[in-house]
ZAMARGU-4260 file (C-alpha; in steps of 0.2 Angstrom, whole numbers, plus 5000, padded with zeros to 4 digits):
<rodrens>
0) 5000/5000/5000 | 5015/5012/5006 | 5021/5007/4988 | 5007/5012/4977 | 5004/5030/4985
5) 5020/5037/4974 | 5014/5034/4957 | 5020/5040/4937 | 5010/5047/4925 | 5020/5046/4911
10) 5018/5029/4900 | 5034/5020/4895 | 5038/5023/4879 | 5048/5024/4864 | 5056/5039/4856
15) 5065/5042/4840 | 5076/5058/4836 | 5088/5063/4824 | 5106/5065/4827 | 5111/5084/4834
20) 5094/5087/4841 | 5086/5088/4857 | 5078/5073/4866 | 5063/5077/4879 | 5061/5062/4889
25) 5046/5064/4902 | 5042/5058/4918 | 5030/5065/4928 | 5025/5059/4943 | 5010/5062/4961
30) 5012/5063/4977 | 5001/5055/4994 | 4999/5062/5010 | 5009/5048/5018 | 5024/5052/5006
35) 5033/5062/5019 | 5052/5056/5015 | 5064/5067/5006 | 5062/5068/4988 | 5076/5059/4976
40) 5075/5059/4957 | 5087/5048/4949 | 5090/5044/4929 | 5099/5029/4925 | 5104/5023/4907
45) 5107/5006/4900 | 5117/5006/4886 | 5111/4997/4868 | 5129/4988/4872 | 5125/4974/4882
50) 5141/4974/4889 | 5142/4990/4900 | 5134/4992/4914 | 5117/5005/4918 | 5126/5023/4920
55) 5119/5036/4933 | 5114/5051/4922 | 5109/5065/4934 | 5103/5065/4953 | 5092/5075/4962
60) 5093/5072/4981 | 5093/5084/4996 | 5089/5101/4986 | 5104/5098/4976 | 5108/5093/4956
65) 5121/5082/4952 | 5126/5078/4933 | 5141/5076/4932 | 5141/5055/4935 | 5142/5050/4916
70) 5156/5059/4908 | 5148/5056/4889 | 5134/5064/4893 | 5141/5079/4904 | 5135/5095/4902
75) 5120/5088/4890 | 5106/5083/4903 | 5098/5095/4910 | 5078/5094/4923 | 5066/5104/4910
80) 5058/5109/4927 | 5065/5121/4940 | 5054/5114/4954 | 5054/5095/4954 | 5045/5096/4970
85) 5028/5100/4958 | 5031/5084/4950 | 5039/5087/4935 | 5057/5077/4935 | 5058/5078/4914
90) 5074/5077/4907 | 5080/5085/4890 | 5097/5076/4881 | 5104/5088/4869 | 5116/5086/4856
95) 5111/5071/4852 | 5123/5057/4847 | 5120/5038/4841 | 5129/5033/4858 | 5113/5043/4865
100) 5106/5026/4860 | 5098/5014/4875 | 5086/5015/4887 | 5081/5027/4900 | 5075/5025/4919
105) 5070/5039/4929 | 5067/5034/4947 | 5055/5045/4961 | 5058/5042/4980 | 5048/5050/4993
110) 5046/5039/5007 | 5037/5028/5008 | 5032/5029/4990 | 5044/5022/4975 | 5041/5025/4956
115) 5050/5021/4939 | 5046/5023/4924 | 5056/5017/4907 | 5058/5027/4889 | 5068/5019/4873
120) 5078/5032/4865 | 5082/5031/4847 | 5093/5042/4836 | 5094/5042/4820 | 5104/5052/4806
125) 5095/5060/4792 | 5099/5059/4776 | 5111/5072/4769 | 5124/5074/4756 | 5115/5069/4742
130) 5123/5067/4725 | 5113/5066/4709 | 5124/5061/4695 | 5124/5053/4677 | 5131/5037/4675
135) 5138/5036/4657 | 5137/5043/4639 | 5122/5055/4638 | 5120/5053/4620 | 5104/5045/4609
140) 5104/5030/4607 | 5116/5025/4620 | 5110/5015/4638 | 5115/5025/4653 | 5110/5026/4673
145) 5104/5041/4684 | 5109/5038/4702 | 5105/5047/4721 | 5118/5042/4733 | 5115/5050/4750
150) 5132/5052/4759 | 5123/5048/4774 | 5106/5042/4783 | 5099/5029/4795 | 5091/5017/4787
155) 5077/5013/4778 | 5079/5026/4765 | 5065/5031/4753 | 5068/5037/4735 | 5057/5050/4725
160) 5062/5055/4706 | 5054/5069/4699 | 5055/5079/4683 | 5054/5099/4684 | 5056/5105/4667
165) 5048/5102/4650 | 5031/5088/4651 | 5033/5087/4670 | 5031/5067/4668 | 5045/5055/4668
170) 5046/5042/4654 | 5034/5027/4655 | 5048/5014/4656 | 5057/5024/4672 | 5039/5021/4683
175) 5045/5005/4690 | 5061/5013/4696 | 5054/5030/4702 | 5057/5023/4721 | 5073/5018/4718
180) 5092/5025/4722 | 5094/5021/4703 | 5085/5024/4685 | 5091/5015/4669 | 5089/5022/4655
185) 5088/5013/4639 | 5089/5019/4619 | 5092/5036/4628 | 5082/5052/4617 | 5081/5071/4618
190) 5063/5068/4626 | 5074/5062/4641 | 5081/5079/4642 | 5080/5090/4656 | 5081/5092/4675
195) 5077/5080/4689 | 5075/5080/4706 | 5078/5065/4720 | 5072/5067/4738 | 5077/5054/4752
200) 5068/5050/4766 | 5068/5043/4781 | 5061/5043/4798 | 5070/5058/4808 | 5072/5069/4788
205) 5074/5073/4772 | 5087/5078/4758 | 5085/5083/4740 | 5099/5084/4725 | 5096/5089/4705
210) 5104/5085/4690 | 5104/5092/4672 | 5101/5078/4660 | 5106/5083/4642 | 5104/5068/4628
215) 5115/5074/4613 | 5118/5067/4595 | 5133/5053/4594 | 5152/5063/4593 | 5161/5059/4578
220) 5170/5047/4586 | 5180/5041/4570 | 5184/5059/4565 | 5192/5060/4585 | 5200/5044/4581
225) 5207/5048/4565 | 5213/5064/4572 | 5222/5056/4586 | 5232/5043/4574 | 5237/5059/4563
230) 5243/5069/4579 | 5254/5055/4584 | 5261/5052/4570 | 5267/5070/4568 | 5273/5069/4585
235) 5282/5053/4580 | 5291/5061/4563 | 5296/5077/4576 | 5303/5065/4588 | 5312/5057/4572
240) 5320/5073/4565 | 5326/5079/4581 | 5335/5063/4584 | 5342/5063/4565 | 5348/5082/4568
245) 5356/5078/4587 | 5366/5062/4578 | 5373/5070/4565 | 5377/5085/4573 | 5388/5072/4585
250) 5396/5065/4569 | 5401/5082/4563 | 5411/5087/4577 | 5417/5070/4581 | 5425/5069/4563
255) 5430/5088/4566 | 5440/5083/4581 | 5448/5068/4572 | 5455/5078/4559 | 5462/5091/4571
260) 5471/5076/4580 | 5480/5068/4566 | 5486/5085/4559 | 5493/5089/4577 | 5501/5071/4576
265) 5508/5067/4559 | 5517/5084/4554 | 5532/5088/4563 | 5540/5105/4567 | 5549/5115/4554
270) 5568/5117/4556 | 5580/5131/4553 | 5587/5132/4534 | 5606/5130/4546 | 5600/5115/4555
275) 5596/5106/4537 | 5612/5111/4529 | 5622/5103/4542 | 5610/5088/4541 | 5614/5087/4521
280) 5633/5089/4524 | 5634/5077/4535 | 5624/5063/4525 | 5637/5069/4511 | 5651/5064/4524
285) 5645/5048/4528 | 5642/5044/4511 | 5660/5050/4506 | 5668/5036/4518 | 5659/5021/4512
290) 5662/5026/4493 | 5678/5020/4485 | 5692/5033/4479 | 5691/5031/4461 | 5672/5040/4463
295) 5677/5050/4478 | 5682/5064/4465 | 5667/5066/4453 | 5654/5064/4467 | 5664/5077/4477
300) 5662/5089/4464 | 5645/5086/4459 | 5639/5086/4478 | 5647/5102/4484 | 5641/5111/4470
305) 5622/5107/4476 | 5626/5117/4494 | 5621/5135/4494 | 5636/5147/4497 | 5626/5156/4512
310) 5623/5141/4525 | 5644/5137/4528 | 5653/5149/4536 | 5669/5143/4527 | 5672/5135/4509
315) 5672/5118/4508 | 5688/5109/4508 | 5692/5094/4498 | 5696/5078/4511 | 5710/5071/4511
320) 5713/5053/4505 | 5726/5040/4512 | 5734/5033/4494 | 5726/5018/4489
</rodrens>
């Protein structure tokens, strides 16, 4: 009986919020005229990981606050009320995280009475960062895709295509993927053309990205070809001609070089008209000994008379023979 005279109001339930907001978690509770105890007000959380323990969030208990117990949530839990002897002991989490995740106990005391009541709190992540984008060759004829990709979002997502320009209708054959992250387009024409629109969706949010869609004629894709081979070769025959002019070049002064060495080499000093005089004479000497005197005479005459007058500084005496 002590039991049931403290009793809260406030149903357990389950509450979702998206990531960066503000949670309000309720609990409201009544009093009896036998609860004449002290009031204490605590909120406990059990992690969605099994594997820690229930965490003491914030405490009220002799007139004071305390909440500072769990350090990941300090300085982000806060009583709504600022009399929670009125019976308001409501709890906002701000800043919400996905570690925000698990379940929430707020406990009333007044003796003798004793309360609790439970609240699931989910967060979720909206979806944001959506990219729109064209997956292959926008060109007639050709089979390409048109994709969403949300950067990020708590699942499940939901996809919306829309058209904003020209007939305002999507094609007939894209209904089927109208829900979907991705359209396929097949035998693309300029009907297709224009801009689009995909919103996601889930249950905390929305996003929404546009692309331009712009189905052209085929390139002239042998013209680009044909036009490449031809570049290269040029480049090619450029390549080629520098090479030929760098070689040759080499070869020239290379063969300029060689030439230069084998004059340096081959040709001897010139000597003074004195030095070859005395060279002559003295091949005449030596000549003289080895002949025999019956030619000593003629060959003597003949000989001298080829020497310049100028190069001897006295004339030329005839040698004198021992007799045969």
């Amino acid at each position: 009986d002590f039991t049931s005279s403290l009793s809260i109001t406030t149903p357990d339930q389950m509450i979702e919020k998206a990531k960066g907001e503000t949670a309000y978690l309720p609990c409201k509770f009544t009093l009896s005229p036998e609860d004449q105890g002290p009031l204490d007000i605590e909120w406990l959380l059990s992690p969605a990981d099994n594997q820690k323990v229930d965490q003491v969030i914030i405490l009220y208990s002799g007139d004071k606050i305390y909440d500072d117990y769990y350090q990941d949530l300090k300085g982000r839990v806060h009583f709504t009320s600022s009399d929670l002897k009125s019976g308001d002991a409501s709890i906002n989490v701000t800043n919400l995280r996905l570690s925000d995740i698990g379940t929430y106990q707020c406990k009333v005391k007044k003796a003798p009475g004793v309360g609790n009541k439970k609240i699931q709190l989910t967060v979720l992540v909206k979806p944001s960062g959506i990219r729109c984008y064209v997956d292959g060759s926008e060109e007639i004829g050709n089979d390409f895709k048109l994709k969403c990709e949300p950067k990020e979002g708590s699942l499940p997502l939901q996809y919306e295509w829309q058209k904003l320009s020209n007939s305002q209708k999507l094609p007939t054959l894209w209904l089927p993927d109208m829900k979907s992250p991705v359209i396929s387009v097949k035998n693309a024409s300029t009907e297709y053309s224009g801009t689009y629109s995909c919103t996601v969706t889930n249950r905390v949010g929305s996003d929404q990205c546009q692309l331009r869609l712009n189905v052209v004629p085929p390139s002239n894709r042998a013209g680009t070809i044909a036009g490449a081979v031809v570049g290269i070769l040029l480049a090619l025959v450029l390549i080629g001609l520098i090479v030929f002019c760098c070689r040759k070049k080499r070869r020239e002064e290379k063969y300029e070089k060689e030439v230069h060495h084998d004059i340096r080499e081959d040709v001897p000093p010139p000597k003074s008209r004195a030095s070859t005089a005395r060279s002559y004479i003295g091949s005449n000497h030596s000549s003289l000994g080895s002949m025999s005197p019956s030619n000593m005479e003629g060959y003597a005459k003949t000989q001298y008379n080829q020497v310049p007058s100028e190069d001897f500084e006295r004339p030329p005496q005839s040698p004198t023979l021992a007799p045969a």
